[in-house]
C-alpha positions as CSV (number, residue, x, y, z in Angstrom):
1,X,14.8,-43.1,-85.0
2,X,17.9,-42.8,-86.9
3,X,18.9,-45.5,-89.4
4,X,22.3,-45.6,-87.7
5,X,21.1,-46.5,-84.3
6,X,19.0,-49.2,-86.1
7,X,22.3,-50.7,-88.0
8,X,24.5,-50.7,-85.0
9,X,21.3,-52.7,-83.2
10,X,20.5,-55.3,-85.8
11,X,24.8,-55.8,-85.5
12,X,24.6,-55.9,-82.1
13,X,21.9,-58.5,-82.5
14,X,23.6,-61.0,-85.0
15,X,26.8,-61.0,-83.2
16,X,25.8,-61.1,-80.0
17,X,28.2,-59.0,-79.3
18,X,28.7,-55.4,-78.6
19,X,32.9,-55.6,-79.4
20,X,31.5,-57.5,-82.5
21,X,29.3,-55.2,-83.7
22,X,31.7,-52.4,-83.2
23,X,34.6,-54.3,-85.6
24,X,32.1,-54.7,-88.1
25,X,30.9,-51.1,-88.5
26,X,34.3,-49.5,-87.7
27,X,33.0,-47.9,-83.9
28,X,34.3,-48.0,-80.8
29,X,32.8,-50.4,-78.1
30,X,31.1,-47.3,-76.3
31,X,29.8,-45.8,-79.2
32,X,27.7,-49.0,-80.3
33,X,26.8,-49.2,-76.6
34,X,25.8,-45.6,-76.6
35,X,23.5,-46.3,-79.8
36,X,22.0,-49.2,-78.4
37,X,21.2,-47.2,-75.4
38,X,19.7,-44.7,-77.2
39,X,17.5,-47.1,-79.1
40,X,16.2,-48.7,-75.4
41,X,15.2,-44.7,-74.2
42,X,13.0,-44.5,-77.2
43,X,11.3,-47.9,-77.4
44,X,11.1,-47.6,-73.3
45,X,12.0,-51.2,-73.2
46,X,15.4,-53.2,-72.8
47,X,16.9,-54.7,-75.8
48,X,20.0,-57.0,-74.3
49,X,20.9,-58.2,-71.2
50,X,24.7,-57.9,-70.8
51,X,26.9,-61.2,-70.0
52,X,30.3,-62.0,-69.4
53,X,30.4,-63.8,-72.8
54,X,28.3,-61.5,-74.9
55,X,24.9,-59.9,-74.8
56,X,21.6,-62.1,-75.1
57,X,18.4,-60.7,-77.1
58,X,14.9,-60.1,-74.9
59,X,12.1,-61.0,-76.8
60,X,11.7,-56.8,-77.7
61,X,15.1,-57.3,-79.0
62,X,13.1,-60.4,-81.1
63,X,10.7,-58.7,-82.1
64,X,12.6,-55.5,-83.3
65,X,15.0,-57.1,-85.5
66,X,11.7,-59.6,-87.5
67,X,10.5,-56.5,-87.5
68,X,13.4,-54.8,-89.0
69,X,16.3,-56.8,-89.9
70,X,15.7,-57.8,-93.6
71,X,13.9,-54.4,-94.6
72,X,16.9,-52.1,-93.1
73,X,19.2,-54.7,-95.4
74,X,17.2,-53.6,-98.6
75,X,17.1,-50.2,-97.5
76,X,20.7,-50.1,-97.2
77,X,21.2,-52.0,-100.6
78,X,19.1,-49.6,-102.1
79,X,20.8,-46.4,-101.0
80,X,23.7,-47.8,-102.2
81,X,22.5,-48.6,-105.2
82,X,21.1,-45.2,-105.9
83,X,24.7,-43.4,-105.0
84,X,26.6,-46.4,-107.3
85,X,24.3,-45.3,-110.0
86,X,24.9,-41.2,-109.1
87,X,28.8,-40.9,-108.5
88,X,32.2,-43.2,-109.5
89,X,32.7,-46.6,-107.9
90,X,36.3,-46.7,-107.7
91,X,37.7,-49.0,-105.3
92,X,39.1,-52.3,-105.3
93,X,36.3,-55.5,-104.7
94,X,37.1,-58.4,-103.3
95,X,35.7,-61.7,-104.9
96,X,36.1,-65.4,-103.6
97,X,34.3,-68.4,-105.1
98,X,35.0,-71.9,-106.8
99,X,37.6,-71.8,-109.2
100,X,36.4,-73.2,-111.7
101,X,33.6,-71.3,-111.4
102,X,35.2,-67.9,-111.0
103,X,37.6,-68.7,-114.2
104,X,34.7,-70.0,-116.7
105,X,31.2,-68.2,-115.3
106,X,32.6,-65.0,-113.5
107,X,35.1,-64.1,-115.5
108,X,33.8,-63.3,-118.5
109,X,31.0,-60.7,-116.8
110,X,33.7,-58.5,-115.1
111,X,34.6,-56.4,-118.0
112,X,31.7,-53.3,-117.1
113,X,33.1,-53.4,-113.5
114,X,36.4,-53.1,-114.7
115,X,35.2,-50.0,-117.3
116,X,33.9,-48.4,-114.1
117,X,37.2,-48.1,-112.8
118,X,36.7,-51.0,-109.6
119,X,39.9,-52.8,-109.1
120,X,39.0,-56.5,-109.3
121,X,40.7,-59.3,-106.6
122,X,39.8,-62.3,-107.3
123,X,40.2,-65.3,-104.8
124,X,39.6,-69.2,-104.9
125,X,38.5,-71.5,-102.0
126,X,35.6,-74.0,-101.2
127,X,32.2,-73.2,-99.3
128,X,33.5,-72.9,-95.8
129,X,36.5,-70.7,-97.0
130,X,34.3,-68.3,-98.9
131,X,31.6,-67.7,-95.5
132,X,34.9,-67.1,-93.5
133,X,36.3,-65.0,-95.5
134,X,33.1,-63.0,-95.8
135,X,32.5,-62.9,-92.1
136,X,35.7,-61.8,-91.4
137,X,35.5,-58.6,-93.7
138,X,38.6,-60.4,-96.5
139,X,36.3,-60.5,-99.4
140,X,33.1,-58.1,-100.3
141,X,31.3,-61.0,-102.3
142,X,31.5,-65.1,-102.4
143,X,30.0,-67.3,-104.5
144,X,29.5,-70.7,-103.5
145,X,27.6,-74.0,-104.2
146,X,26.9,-74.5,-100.5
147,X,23.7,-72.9,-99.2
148,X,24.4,-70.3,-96.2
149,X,23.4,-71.4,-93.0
150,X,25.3,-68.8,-90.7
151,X,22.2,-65.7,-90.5
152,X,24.9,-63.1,-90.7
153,X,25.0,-63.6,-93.8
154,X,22.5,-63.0,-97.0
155,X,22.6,-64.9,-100.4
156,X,20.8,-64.8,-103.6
157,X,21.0,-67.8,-106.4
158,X,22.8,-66.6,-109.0
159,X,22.6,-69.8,-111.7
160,X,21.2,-73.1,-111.5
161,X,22.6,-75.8,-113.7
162,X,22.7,-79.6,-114.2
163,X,24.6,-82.1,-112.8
164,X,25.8,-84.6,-115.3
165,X,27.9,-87.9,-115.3
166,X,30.4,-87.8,-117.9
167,X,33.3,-89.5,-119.7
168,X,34.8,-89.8,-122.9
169,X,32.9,-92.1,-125.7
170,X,34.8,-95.3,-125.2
171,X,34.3,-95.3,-121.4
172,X,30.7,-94.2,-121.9
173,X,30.5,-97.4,-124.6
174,X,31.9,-99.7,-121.6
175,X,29.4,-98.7,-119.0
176,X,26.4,-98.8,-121.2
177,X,27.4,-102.4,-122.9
178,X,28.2,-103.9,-118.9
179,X,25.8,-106.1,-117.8
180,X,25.6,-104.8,-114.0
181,X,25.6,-100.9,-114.9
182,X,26.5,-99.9,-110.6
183,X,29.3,-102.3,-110.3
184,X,31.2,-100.9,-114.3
185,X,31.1,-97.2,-112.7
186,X,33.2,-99.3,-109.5
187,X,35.5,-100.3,-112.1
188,X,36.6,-96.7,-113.9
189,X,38.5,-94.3,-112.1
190,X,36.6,-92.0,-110.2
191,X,37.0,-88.4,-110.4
192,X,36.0,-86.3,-107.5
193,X,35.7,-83.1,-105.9
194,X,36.3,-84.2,-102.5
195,X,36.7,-87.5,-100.5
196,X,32.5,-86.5,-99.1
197,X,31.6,-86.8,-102.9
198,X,28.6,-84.4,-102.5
199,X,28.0,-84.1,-106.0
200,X,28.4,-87.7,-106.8
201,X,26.6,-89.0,-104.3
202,X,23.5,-86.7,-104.8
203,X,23.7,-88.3,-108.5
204,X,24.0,-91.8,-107.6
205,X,21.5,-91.7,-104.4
206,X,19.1,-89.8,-107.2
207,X,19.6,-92.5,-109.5
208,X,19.5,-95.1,-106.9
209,X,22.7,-96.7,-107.8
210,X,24.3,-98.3,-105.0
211,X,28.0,-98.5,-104.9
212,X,29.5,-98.5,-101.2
213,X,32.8,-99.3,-102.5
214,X,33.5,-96.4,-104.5
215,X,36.3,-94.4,-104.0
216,X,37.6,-91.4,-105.8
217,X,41.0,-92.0,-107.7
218,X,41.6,-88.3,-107.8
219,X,40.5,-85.7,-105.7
220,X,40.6,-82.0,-106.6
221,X,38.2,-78.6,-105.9
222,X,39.3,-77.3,-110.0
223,X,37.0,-79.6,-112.3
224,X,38.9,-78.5,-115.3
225,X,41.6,-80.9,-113.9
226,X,38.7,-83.7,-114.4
227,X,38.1,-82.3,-117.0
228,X,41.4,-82.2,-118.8
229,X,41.8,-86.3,-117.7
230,X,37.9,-87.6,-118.5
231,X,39.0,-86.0,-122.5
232,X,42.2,-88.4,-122.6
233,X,39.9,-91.1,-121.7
234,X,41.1,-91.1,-118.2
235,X,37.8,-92.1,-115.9
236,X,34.6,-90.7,-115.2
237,X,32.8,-87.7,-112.8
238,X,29.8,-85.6,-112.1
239,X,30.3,-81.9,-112.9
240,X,28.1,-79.0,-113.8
241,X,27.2,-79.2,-117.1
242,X,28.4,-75.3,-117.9
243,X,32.2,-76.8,-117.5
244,X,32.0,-79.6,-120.1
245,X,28.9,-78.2,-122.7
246,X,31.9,-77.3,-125.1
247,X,33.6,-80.7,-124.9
248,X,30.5,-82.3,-125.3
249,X,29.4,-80.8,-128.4
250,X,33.1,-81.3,-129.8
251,X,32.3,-85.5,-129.0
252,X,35.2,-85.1,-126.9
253,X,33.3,-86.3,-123.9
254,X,29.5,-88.1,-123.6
255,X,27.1,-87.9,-121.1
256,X,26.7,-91.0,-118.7
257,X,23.1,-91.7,-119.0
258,X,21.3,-91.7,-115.9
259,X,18.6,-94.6,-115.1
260,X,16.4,-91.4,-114.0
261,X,17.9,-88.1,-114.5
262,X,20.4,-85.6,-114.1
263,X,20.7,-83.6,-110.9
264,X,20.7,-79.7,-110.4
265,X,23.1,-77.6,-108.6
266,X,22.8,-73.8,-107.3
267,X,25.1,-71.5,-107.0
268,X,24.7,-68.7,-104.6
269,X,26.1,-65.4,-104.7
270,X,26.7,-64.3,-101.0
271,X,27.3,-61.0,-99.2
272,X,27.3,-59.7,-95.5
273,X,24.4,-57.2,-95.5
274,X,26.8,-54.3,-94.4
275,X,29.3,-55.1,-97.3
276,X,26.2,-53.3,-99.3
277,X,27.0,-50.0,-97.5
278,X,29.9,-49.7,-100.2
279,X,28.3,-48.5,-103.4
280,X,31.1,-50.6,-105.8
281,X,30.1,-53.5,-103.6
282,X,25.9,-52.7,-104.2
283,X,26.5,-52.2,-107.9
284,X,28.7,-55.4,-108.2
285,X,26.2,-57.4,-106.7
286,X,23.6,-56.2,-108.7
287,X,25.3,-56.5,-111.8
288,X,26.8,-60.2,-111.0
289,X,23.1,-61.4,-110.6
290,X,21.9,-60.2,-113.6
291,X,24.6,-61.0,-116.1
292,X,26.1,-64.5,-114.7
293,X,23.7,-67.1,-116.7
């Protein structure tokens, strides 16, 4: 049972879709129908009934891809691995992530993949860009703080840091000298990632600080804006701690202390499974996870 035939089915199988499958590994429609027809002669069961809109798993078609679908990805890494190791990786890679993120954590690991001769293209967006992007073939790897959801796609945590609260000393003298803690924070500029305020809210619910009324006075997806502002004495936010440790031990800004604790964030480094098939992508991936700390 050829590896190939297995591929085209566990494609065939995410996307529900044979004319999906096919885009994704470069085929033509009857060639991934030919392969999945090839796979149902030597299981001796059908693997997909056919439908106007797509193709619908049986439960063989179940069963295979448990069987199957995770151990053919590492497979796959692996062999790619193996040849990244053996030949030259030229090529160009496609990154998308945070910027932030990609300018302070990512960029300073990239110099061995630039050594190796891989062409580096790096782009910025937020969580939903970065899976869209993946899962439409634009970018080889994404990193994001939002955990994947969509099963086409595989992710490994790449760094885990603390959430702090944090403003310059003066502001940070305010709140702590205010008798009502909740309702001072109402009363300093907020600023925020996005109007949702994920990361603030985790830190506030955590802390079980109530403030309803809080809105953000700026909104922006780069923290180092924040951060540029929160040094002037401009406000407060909740950012990784990686983006302000420097500024912090300069006593250029002070944490916010929290009536529990500080939060934790992940960041996850995120692939489509046949990306790996492309040995500068495979050695990338492996090389991101174990240098970005």
């Amino acid at each position: 049972m050829s590896l190939v035939r297995l591929r085209t089915f566990i494609e065939v199988y995410r996307q529900r879709s044979i004319s999906g499958a096919a885009r994704m590994l470069n085929l033509t429609q009857p060639a991934v129908s030919q392969h999945i027809a090839g796979l149902e002669m030597t299981i001796g069961r059908p693997l997909f009934a056919r439908q106007a809109s797509g193709v619908v798993p049986t439960s063989a078609a179940d069963e295979l891809a448990a069987d199957i679908g995770d151990k053919l990805d590492a497979v796959e890494a692996a062999l790619a691995s193996a040849r990244a190791r053996s030949r030259n990786v030229p090529g160009a890679l496609q990154l998308i992530g945070h910027a932030d993120f990609m300018a302070e954590k990512l960029a300073p690991q990239l110099a061995p993949l630039l050594e190796a001769g891989i062409r580096l293209r790096m782009h910025t967006g937020d969580g939903p860009l970065v899976t869209q992007m993946l899962l439409e073939g634009h970018c080889d790897l994404g990193i994001s703080a939002h955990p994947v959801t969509d099963n086409r796609l595989r992710s490994e945590t790449i760094l885990t840091d603390k959430v702090v609260a944090v403003a310059a000393p003066a502001v940070v003298e305010r709140l702590t000298k205010a008798a009502d803690f909740a309702k001072a924070l109402l009363q300093e500029p907020l600023l925020a990632y996005n109007l949702e305020l994920s990361l603030v809210d985790d830190w506030l619910e955590h802390n079980r600080l109530l403030t309803p009324e809080l809105l953000p006075a700026m909104v922006g997806q780069d923290l180092r804006a924040h951060r540029s502002l929160l040094v002037q004495g401009v406000g407060w936010s909740v950012m990784p701690k990686f983006l302000c440790q420097k500024q912090l031990k300069r006593g250029e800004l002070k944490l916010i202390s929290p009536p529990r604790s500080h939060t934790d964030i992940n960041y996850y480094l995120i692939w489509l499974p046949s990306a790996l098939r492309q040995p500068r992508v495979a050695h990338a991936k492996q090389m991101l996870l174990a240098r970005v700390q």
